[in-house]
N, C-alpha and C positions, 0 to 999 in steps of 0.2 A: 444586527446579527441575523440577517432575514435566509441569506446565503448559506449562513453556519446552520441554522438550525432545518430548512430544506436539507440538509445535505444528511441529517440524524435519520437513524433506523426509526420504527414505529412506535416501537415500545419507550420509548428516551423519552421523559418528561421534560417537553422545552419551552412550556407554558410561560416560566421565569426565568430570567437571568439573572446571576450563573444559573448554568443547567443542572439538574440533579445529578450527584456522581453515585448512583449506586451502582452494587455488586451486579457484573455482566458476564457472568461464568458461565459459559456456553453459548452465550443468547447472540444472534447472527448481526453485524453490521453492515447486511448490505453494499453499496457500493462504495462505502469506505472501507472497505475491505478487498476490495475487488480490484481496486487502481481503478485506472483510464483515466475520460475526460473529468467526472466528477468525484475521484477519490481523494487521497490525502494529498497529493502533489501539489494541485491546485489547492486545495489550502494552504497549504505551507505557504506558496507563491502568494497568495491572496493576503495570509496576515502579514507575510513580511514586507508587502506595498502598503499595507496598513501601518504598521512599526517604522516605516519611514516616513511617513506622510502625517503623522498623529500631530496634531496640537498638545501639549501640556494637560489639556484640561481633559485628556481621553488617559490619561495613562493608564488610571485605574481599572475602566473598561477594558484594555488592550492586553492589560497583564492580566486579566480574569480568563480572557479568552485565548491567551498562551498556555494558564493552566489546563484551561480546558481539551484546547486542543493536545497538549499534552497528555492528559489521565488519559483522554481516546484514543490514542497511536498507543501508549500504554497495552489499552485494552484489547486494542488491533490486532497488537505482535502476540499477547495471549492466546485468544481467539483463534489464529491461525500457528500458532505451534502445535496442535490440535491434528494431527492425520487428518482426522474425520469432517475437519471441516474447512480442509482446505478446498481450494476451487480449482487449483492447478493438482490435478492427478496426472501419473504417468500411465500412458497405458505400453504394457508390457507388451503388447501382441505386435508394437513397432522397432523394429530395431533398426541400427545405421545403414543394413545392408538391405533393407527393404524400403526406406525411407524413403524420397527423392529430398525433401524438404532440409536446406542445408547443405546439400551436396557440394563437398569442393571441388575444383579441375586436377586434374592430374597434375604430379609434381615430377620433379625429374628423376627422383628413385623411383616414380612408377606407382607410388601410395596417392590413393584418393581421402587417407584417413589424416587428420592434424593429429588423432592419438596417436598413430604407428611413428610421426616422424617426432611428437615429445618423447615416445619411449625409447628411439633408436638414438635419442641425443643424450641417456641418461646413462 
């Protein structure tokens, strides 16, 4: 569990296995919260090569660490319904028309926008 438990914020007690499940209200999870290369993804990927690969004599391990990684996505999704503590803010001061990032090519009504042609189809 060397992978799972690298992969926990600081404060997480991961002395023992299972891991402590206490109360994580407000407290940050780091880059499991974050995505990319080391957030939930690759775990997911990671236990479910493990859930295929298991011998019989892991099950109980494997289901521990389903739980676990479940209370944590759990805790994830709490965490980040949160405004304040999300990582992806918008910043207002960008609009479509100032943006280059995304820009689509001209279409043949002359709109650069994909909004202006769902709302002219509605």
């Amino acid at each position: 569990m060397a992978w799972w438990s690298a992969a926990q914020p600081g404060w997480r007690e991961t002395s023992d296995w299972p891991f402590v499940q206490e109360d994580a209200d407000g407290r940050d999870w780091g880059s499991l919260a974050d995505g990319g290369k080391d957030g939930l993804f690759l775990t997911l990927v990671s236990l479910g090569w493990w859930v295929l690969a298991r011998e019989p004599s892991q099950d109980s391990k494997v289901d521990k660490a389903i739980q676990d990684v479940t209370w944590v996505i759990n805790q994830v999704v709490s965490y980040l319904a949160v405004p304040a503590h999300s990582s992806t803010m918008v910043d207002s001061s960008i609009s479509p028309s100032t943006s280059s990032r995304g820009k689509r090519s001209s279409t043949k009504g002359g709109s650069s926008s994909g909004r202006a042609r769902r709302n002219r189809s509605k």
